[in-house]
C-alpha positions in Angstrom: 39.2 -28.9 28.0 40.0 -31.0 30.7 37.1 -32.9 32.4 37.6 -33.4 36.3 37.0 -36.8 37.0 35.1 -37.5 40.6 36.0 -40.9 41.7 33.3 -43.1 43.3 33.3 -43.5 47.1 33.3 -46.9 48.2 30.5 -48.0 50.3 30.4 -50.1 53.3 28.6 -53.3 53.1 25.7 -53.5 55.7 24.8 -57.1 55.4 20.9 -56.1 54.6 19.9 -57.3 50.9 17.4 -54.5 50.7 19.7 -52.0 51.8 22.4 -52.9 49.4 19.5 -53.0 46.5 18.9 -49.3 47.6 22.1 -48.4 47.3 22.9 -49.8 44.4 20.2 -48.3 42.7 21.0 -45.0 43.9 24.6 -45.5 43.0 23.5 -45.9 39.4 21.0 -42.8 39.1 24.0 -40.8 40.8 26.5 -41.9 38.2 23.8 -41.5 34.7 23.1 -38.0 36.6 26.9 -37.3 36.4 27.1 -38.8 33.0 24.5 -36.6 32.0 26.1 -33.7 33.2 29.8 -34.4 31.9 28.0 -34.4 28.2 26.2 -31.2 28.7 29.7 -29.8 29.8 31.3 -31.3 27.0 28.9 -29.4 25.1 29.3 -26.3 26.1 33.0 -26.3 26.1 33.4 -27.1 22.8 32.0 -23.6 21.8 29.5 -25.7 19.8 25.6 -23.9 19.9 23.5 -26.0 17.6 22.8 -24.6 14.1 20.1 -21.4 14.4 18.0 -21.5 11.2 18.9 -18.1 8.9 17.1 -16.0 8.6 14.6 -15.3 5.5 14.9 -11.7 4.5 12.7 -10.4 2.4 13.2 -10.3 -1.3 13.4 -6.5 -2.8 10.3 -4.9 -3.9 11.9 -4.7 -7.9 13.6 -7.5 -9.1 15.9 -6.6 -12.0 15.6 -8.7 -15.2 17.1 -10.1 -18.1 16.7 -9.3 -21.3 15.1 -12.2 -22.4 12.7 -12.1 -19.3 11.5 -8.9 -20.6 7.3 -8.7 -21.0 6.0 -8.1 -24.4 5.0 -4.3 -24.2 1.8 -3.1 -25.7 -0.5 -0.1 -25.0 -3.9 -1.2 -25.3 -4.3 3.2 -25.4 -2.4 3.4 -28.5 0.0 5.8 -26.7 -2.9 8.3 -25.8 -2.4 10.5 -22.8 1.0 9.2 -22.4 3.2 12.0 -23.5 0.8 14.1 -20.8 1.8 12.0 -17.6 5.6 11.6 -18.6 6.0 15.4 -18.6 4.8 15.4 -15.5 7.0 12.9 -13.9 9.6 15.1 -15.7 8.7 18.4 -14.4 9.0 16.1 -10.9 12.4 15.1 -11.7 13.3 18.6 -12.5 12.4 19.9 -9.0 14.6 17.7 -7.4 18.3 18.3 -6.9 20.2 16.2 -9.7 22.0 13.8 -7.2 19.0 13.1 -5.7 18.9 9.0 -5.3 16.2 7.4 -7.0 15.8 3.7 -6.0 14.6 0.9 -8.4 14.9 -1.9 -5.6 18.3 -2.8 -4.8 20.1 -0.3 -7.4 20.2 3.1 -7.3 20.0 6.0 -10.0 20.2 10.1 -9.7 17.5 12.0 -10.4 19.3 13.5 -13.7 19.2 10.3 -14.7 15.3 9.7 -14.7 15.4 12.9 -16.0 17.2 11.3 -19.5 15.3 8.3 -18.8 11.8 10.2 -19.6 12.8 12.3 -22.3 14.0 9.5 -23.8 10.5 7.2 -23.2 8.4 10.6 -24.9 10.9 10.7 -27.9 10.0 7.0 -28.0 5.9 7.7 -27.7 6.3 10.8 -30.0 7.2 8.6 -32.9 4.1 6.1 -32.3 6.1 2.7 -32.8 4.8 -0.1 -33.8 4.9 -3.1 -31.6 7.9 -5.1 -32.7 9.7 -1.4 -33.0 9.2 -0.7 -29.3 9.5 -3.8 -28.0 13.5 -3.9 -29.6 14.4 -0.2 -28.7 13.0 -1.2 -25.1 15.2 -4.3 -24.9 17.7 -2.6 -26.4 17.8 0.8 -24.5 16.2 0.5 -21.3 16.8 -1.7 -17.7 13.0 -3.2 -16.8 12.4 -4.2 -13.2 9.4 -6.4 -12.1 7.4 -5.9 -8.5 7.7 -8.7 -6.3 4.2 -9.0 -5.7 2.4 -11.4 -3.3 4.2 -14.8 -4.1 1.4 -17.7 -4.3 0.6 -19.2 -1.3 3.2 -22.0 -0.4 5.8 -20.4 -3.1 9.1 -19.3 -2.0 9.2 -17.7 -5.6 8.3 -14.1 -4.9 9.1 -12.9 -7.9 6.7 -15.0 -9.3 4.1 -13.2 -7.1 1.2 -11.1 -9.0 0.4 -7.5 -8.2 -3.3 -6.8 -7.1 -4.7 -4.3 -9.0 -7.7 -2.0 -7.9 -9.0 1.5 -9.0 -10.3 4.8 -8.0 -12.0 7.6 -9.6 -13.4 11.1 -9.3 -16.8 11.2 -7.7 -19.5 14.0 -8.9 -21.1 14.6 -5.7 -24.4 17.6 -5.5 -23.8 19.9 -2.5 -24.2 23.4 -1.0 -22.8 25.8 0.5 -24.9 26.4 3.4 -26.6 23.8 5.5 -30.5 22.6 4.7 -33.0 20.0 4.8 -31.4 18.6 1.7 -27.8 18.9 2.3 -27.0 18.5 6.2 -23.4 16.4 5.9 -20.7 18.7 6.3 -17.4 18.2 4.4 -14.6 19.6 6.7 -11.4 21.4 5.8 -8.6 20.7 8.4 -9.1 21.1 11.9 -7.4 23.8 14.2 -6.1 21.7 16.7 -5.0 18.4 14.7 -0.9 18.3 15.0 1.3 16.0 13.7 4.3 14.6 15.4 7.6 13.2 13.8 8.9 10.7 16.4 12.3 10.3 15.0 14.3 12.7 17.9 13.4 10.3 20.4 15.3 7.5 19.5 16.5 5.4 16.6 13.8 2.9 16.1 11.3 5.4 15.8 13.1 7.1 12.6 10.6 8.2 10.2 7.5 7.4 12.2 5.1 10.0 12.5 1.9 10.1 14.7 -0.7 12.5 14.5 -3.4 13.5 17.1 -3.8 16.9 19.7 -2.4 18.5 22.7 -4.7 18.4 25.6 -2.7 20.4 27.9 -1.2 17.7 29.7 -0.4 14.9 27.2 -1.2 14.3 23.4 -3.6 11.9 22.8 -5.1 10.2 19.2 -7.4 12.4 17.4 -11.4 11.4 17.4 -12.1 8.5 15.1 -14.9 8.9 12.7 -18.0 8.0 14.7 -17.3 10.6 17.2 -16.6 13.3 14.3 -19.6 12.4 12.3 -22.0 11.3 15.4 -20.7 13.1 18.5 -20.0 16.8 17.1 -16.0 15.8 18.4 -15.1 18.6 15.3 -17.4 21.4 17.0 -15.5 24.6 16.4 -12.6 23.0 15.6 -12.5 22.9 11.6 -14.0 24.7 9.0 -16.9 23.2 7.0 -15.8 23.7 3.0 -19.1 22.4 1.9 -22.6 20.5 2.6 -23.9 16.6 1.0 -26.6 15.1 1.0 -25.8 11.8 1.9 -23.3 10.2 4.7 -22.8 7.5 2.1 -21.8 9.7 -0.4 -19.1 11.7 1.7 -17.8 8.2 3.2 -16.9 7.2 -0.7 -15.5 10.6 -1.3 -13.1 10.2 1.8 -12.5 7.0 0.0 -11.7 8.3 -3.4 -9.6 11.3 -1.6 -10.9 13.7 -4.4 -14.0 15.0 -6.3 -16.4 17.5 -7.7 -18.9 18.6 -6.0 -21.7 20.8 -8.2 -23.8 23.5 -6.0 -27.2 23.9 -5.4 -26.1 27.7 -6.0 -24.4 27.4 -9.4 -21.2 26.1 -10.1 -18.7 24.0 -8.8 -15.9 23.4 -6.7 -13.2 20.7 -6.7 -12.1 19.1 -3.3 -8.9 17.1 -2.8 -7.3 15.5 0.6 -5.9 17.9 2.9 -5.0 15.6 5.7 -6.3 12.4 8.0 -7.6 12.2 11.1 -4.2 9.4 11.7 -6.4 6.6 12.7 -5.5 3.2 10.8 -7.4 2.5 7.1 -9.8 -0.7 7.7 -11.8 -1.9 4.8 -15.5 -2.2 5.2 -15.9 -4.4 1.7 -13.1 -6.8 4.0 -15.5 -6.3 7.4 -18.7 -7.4 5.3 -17.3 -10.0 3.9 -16.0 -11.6 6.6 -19.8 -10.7 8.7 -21.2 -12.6 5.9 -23.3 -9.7 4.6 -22.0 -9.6 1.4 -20.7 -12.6 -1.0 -17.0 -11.9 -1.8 -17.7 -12.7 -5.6 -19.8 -9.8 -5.0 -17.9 -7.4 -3.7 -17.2 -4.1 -5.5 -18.0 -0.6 -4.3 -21.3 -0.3 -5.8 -22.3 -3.6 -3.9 -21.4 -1.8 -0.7 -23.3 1.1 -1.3 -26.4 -0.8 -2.0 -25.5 -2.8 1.3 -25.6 0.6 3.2 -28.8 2.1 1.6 -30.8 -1.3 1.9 -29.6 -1.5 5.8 -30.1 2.3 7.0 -29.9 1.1 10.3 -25.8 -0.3 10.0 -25.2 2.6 8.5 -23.9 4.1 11.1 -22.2 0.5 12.8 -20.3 -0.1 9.2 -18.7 2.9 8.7 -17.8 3.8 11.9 -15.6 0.4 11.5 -13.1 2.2 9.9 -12.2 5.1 11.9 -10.2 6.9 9.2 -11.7 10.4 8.9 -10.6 12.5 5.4 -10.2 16.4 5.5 -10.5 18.4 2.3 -9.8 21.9 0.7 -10.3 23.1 -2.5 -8.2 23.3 -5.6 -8.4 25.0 -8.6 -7.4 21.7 -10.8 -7.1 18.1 -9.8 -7.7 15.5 -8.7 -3.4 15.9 -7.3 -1.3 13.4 -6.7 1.2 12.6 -4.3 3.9 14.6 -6.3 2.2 17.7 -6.4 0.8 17.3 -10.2 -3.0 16.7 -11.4 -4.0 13.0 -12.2 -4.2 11.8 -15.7 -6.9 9.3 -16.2 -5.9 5.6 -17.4 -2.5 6.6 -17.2 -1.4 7.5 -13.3 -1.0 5.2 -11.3 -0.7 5.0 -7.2 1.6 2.7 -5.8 3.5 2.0 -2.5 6.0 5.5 -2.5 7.9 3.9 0.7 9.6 1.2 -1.4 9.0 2.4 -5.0 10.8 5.2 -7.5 8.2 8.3 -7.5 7.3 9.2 -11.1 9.1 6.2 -12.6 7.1 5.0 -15.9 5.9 1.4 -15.8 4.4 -0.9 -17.5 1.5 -2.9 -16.1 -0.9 -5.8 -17.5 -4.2 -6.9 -16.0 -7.5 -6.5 -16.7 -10.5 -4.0 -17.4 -14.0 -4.0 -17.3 -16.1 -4.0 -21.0 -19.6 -2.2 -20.4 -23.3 -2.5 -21.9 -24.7 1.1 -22.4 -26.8 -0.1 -18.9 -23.4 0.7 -17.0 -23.5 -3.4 -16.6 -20.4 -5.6 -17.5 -20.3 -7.7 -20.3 -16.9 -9.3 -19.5 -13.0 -8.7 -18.6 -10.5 -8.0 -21.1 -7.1 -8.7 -20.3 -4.6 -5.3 -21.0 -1.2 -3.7 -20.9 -0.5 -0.1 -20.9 2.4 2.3 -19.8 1.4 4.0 -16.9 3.9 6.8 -14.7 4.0 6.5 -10.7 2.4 9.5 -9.4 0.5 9.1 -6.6 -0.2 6.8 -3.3 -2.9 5.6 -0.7 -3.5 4.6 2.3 -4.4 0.9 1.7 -1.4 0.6 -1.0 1.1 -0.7 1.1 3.9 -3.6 -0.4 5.2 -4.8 -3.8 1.8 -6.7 -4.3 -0.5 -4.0 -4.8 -1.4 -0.5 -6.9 -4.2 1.3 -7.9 -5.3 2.8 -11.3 -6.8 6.1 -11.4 -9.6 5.7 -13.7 -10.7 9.8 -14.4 -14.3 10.7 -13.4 -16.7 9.6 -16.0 -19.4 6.3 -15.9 -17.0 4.5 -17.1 -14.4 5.3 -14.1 -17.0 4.8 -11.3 -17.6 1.4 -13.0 -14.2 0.3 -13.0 -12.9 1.6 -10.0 -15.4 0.2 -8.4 -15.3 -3.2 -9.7 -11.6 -3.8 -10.2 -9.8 -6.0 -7.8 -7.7 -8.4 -10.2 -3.8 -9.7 -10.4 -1.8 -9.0 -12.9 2.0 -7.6 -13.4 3.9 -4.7 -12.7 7.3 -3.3 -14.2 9.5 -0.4 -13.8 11.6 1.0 -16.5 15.2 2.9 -16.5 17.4 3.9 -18.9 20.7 2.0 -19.0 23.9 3.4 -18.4 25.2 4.5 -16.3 25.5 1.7 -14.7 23.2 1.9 -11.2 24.9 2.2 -8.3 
């Protein structure tokens, strides 16, 4: 480019000293302004913008490996209960429509092909191999992807980042039918007026966001949180009640769970499962005590709330209420279900993220379990690995760094799903060939 060059005007002498030392200073300022200017023009003209750091996209959720970076697979179950949950991630795969995409983080297979991929895995577990056996026809037959996980803090390794690990069970819960002086907390069913609203139609940034909430008659506004259902009759008329606890505490950990039994002062039982939220946000009260100093973090587990709650009556109602999730139930004939439409097999279904994980995949996971005295106390953790199938989801399993194990609905479950917060690893397996897309 050419620069226009502004010559300096020459400036008659006045005879005053102070004058001229005026001028002359002026003069200078004028011309380092000007010099200033010529280099900012320069600049700019040289279609020159200085360098914009890139920017740091996020790794994908499964991180495809090498052979030799393979885990060492072991099933701390001795292949118990396995064949049961693969047959149900195959009886998933066979609902789908064969081209159906599957996606194992950056690579892609069809749903025919996880359907070879879990025949394949139970013809494996059928024949009960021993370690070194399975470990070479693994290596040898099938492509194993590790979760990113939560990279350690001040690592730009994510996939050196651990998966946390927590666990949830099947509460046994007595109840009624009918309200009285020993069961007065009703368990809803869905409410009449709840709608939900898929937001994609009004523009492309809202694609696959969904809100839920009710029509007033003039706008749509959120639905009640859970101090106004539970403490401001905000449900009166509106859903149906399926049965009656005796304990808010109780019905908040069911909501929880998202499943249980529940036996009846009149005989019998009937199973409950999640039939739909309220679509207020999941916040953790174990997280709100902790950080209100109630409760020790080394302490925290689900029991330790629960005897935070009954020891403190009076923040009962303040603690809950800070998550203003609300569950509604119905009953089922079998359960608990998972996300994919299938009943839960204890110790060996897993929930996981569905957004960014394959749904039924098998995987392999190793972390930790509780051993327990015959007090229900624990003695210690054991470190484990154990195949596991992705069946199911949550509300507070979101990312690549966390899952939860569903435990069944015995002592032992309620102990370790409410103890279990530990890291450990997570992998996803495939069978090779084809070749993902």
């Amino acid at each position: 480019m050419n620069v226009p060059f502004f010559p300096g005007k020459k400036q008659k002498k006045t005879g005053n000293p102070a004058t001229e030392k005026k001028r002359s200073r002026m003069g200078s300022a004028f011309f380092l302004t000007l010099f200033l200017v010529l280099l900012i023009t320069l600049a700019a003209c040289s279609g020159k913008t200085p360098p914009v750091p890139p920017k740091q996209e996020s790794p994908p959720p499964l991180i495809r490996l090498a052979p030799e970076a393979y885990p060492v697979f072991g099933d701390d179950l001795q292949y118990e209960g396995l064949l049961s949950v693969l047959y149900k991630s195959l009886e998933f795969y066979r609902r789908l429509s064969p081209d159906r995409p599957v996606r194992f983080g950056e690579d892609v297979y069809p749903a025919s092909h996880m359907i070879t991929t879990t025949r394949e895995l139970m013809a494996i577990v059928h024949s009960a191999p021993d370690p070194e056996t399975l470990n070479r026809v693994i290596k040898d037959n099938f492509l194993v992807y590790r979760a990113a996980g939560t990279p350690p803090p001040g690592s730009e390794s994510r996939p050196q980042g651990k998966v946390l690990f927590t666990g949830y069970y099947e509460p046994l819960l007595k109840g009624s039918l009918s309200p009285g002086k020993d069961f007065s907390v009703p368990l809803h069913g869905m409410p009449d007026d709840l709608r939900e609203v898929d937001l994609s139609p009004f523009g492309q940034e809202y694609a696959g966001k969904r809100i839920r909430g009710r029509w007033t008659g003039r706008t749509f506004e959120p639905y009640p949180d859970r101090d106004a259902i539970c403490h401001e009759n905000a449900l009166a008329g509106k859903a149906p009640v399926i049965a009656y606890l005796s304990c808010p505490i109780d019905k908040f950990f069911l909501q929880v769970q998202g499943s249980g039994i529940v036996y009846l002062e009149e005989g019998g039982f009937i199973r409950v499962h999640y039939r739909g939220q309220n679509g207020r946000a999941y916040r953790s009260i174990g997280t709100h005590l902790i950080q209100t100093g109630k409760v020790p973090r080394e302490e925290m587990s689900m029991q330790r709330i629960r005897r935070y709650l009954e020891e403190n009556p009076q923040e009962q109602r303040s603690i809950m209420a800070f998550n203003p999730s609300y569950v509604f139930f119905h009953t089922v004939s079998e359960g608990p279900i998972g996300a994919l439409g299938f009943s839960l097999t204890p110790g060996r279904s897993l929930a996981v993220d569905r957004r960014i994980f394959p749904d039924g995949a098998p995987v392999f996971i190793k972390t930790q379990k509780p051993l327990v005295y015959a007090d229900g106390s624990i003695a210690a953790w054991q470190n484990f690995s154990r195949f596991m199938a992705a069946q199911d989801t949550g509300g507070a399993i979101r990312g690549s760094g966390r899952a939860d194990i569903f435990w069944g609905n015995d002592g032992y479950a309620e102990i370790a799903a409410g103890h279990l917060q530990h890291p450990g690893e997570m992998y996803f397996l495939v069978l090779k060939n084809p070749d993902p897309a």
